[in-house]
N, C-alpha and C positions, 0 to 999 in steps of 0.2 A: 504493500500500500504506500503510498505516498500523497503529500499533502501541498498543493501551492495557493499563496496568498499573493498573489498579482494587482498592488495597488500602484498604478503610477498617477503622477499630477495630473493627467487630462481627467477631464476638461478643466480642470483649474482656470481660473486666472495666471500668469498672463495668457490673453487669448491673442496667440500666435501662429493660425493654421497656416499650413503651406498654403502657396498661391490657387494651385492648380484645386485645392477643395473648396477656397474660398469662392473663387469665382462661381462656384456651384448655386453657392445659397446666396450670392447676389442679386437682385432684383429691382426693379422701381417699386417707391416705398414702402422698402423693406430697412430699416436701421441698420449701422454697420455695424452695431454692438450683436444683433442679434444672428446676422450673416458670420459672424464671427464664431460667437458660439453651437450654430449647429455646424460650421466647419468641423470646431474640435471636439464636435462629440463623433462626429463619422473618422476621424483621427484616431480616438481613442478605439473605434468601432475598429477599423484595419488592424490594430494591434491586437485585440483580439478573437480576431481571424486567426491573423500568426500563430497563434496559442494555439485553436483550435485545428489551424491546418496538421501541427508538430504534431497532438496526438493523434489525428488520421492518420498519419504518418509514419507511428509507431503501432498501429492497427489494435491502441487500446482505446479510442473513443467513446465505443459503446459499453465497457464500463467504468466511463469515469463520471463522476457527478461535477456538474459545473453550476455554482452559486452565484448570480451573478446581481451584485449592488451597488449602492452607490449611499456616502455616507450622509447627505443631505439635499436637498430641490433648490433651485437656481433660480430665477429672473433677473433679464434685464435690465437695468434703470427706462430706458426709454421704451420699456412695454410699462410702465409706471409714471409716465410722465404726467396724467391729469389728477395725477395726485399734489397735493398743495405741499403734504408732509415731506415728496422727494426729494425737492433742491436741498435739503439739509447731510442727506446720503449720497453719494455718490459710485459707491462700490457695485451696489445691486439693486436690484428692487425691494422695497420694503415688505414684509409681509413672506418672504423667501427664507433663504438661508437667514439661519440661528434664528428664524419666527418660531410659532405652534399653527402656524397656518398650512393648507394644504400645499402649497406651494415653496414651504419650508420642508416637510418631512412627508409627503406624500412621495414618494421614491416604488421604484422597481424595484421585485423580489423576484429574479425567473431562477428554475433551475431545471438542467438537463440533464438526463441522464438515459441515452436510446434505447437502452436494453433493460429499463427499470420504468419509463414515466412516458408516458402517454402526452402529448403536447395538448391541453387544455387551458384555458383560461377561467381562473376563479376569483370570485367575489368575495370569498370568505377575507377576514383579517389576519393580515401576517405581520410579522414586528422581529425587530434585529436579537430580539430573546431569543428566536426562536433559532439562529445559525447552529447555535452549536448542538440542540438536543438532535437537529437534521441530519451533522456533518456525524454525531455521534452515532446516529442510527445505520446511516450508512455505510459507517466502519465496523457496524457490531458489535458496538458500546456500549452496555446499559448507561445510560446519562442518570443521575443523580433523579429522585421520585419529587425531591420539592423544588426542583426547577419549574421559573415562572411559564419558560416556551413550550412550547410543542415541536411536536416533528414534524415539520413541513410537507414528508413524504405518507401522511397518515389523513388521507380526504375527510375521516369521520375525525379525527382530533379538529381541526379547521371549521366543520362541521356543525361542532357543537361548542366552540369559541363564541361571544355572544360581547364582549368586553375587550378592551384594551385601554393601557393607559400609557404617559407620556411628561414629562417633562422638559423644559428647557431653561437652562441657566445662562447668567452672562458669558457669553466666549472670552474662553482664555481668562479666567477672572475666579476659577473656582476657591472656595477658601479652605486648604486643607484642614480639616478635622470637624467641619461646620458648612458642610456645601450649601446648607437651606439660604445661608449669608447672599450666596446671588441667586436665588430660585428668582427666577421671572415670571415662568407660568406652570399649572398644570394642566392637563388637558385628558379627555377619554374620548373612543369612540366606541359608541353603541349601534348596532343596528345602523340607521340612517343620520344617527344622531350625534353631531360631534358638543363638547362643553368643556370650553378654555376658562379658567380663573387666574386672573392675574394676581400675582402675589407679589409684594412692594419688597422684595429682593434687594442690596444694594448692586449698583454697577457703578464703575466709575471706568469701562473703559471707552474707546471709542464704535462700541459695537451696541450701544444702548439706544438707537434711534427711533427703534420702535416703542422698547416702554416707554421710554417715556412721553409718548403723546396718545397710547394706546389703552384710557382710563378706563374704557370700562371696566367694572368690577368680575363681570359674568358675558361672556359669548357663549350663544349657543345659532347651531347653527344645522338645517338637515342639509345632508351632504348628497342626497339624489337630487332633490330638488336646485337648490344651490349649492353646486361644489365650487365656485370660487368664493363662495364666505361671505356673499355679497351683505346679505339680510341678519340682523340678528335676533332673534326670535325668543329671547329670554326674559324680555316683558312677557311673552305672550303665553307662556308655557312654564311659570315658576315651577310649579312640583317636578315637574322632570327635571329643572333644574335643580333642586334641593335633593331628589333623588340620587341622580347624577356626581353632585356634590359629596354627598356620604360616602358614594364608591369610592370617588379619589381621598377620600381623608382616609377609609376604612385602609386602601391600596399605599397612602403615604401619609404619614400622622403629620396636621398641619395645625396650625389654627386657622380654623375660617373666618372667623372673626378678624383675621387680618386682611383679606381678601378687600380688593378695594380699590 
């Protein structure tokens, strides 16, 4: 058995694709920031081709598992520009990376494996807990019984998932021995139903642009009906949010009473 962990910086910042892919995603009124970044995600895409060509190659493909993620969600500044709050950011879109918004951690989970998994697409909830109870399954591991994940490769564990929870702290600011020190927000997904609470964390670095103008106390949000977060619906539906609520306290001991 063997194990590879293939993280390179694409598509990171700097966004520096070759020419020949940029021209690709050029267009009229298409931004260059965002020609740029689907450049270096079809960059990052050729490279793992490469990968995947070497094990054809070596004629083990079909049984190797390939896990394949990505550690947070991205936007452009200039797909955020009728936003009032953006001229103060610069780096990305607000609401994106180090948010609790979908477009911060709503990420790709696929995994292959020819000779093991049926190519399907599922609805069910999947969450970065869940890598290792997967990678352990499929090395014939018993993974520990009070692990939070699941096995990815188990349709009825997925199945019968009904909850997930989430956190984000200030980037690069954590406080050892005391992290709740920059908790920013918490957040769950239920069913259709997502519910973010803002929690007055400190931050002091330069990555703090969304708490701090992003007061409300409670976001709740159904994520079929509006998955970009447009509407927030937690006037409209308190008990599900007090409900809600209990879960993330019950899931991570806070005071709600700070929430605000």
């Amino acid at each position: 058995p063997f194990f590879v962990w293939y993280a390179p910086f694409l598509p990171h910042t700097p966004h520096n694709p070759p020419e020949r892919l940029l021209r690709k995603y050029q267009q009229p009124g298409r931004q260059d920031d965002v020609s740029k970044y689907y450049a270096m995600c079809e960059w990052f895409d050729e490279t793992c081709g490469e990968l995947v060509d070497y094990l054809d190659g070596k004629g083990i493909r079909e049984n190797t598992l390939i896990l394949y993620i990505t550690d947070n969600g991205w936007r452009s500044t200039s797909e955020n520009a009728d936003d009032p709050h953006q001229a103060a950011w610069e780096r990305y879109a607000l609401r994106s990376k180090g948010s609790p918004y979908e477009y911060g951690i709503r990420t790709p989970i696929m995994l292959s494996w020819p000779s093991r998994i049926e190519p399907v697409r599922n609805p069910g909830l999947a969450h970065a807990i869940d890598f290792f109870p997967t990678i352990a399954s499929a090395a014939g591991i018993e993974a520990p019984r009070d692990l939070e994940g699941i096995n990815l490769l188990d349709l009825s564990a997925i199945q019968e998932r009904d909850i997930v929870f989430g956190v984000t702290h200030s980037i690069q600011d954590i406080t050892i021995g005391n992290p709740d020190n920059n908790l920013q927000y918490l957040w769950c997904v239920s069913e259709e139903w997502k519910l973010i609470l803002r929690y007055p964390g400190v931050d002091t670095t330069r990555f703090k642009a969304i708490h701090e103008w992003d007061s409300a106390p409670a976001r709740l949000y159904n994520l079929i009906l509006d998955p970009h977060e447009q509407r927030n619906l937690a006037d409209d539906h308190p008990e599900l949010v007090s409900k809600l609520s209990e879960e993330i306290r019950t899931w991570h001991a806070v005071d709600l009473d700070l929430i605000r």
